[in-house]
N, C-alpha and C positions, 0 to 999 in steps of 0.2 A: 144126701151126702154132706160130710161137716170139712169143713176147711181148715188144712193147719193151719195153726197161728204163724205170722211173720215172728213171733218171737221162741217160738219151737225149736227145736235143733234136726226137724225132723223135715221144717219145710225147705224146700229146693231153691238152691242158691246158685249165682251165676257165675260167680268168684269165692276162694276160699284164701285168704293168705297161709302163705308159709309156714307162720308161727299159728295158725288155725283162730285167733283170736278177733279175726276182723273178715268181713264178707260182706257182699253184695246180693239183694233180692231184686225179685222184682213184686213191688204192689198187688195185692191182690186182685186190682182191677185192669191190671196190666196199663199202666198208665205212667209210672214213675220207677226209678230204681232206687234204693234204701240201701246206704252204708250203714252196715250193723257193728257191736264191739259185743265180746260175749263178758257178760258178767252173771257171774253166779244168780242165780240159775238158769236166767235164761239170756236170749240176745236184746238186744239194746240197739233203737232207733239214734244213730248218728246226724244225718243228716239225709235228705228227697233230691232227687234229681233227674229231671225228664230229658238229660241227655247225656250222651257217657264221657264227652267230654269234660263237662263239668267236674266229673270224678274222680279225672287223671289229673287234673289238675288241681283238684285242691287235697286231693289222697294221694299225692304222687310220692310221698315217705316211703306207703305201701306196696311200690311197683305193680298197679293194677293198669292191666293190659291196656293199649294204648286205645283197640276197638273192643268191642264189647262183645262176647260170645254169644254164640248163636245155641245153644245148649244148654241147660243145667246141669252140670256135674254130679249133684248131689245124686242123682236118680240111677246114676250110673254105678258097675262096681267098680269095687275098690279096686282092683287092676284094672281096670278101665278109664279111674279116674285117674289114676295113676302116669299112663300112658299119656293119656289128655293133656293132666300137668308138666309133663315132661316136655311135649311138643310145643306147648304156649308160654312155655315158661314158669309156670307159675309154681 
């Protein structure tokens, strides 16, 4: 089995901003979370962060949630993420 890339559009993410341009993963080894920025053509490593506070606090422009979701949206449908976003905010 082959692993999406963290910089694919395709691998599952824990946060999406609003303007869609900015998101959160999580490390393939499940270890760290990864603020991405998308630039043509793919996403773009921001900065690592092994704890979600960290993220609200130095990404807090982005209004990313204050805890950290227990879900990937990405995996989700589109009405479902929908819904998701709607209730968290986001």
């Amino acid at each position: 089995m082959t692993a999406i890339a963290e910089s694919s559009n395709d691998h599952p993410y824990l946060w999406r901003s609003e303007c869609q341009k900015f998101r959160i993963i999580r490390c393939k080894d499940d270890l760290q979370c990864i603020v991405q920025a998308f630039q043509s053509p793919k996403w773009r490593n921001l900065s690592y962060h092994s704890e979600w506070q960290s993220i609200s606090m130095r990404w807090s422009a982005l209004n990313v949630p204050v805890s950290q979701p227990t879900v990937t949206t990405s995996t989700l449908p589109q009405d479902e993420r929908d819904i998701v976003s709607a209730i968290m905010g986001l």
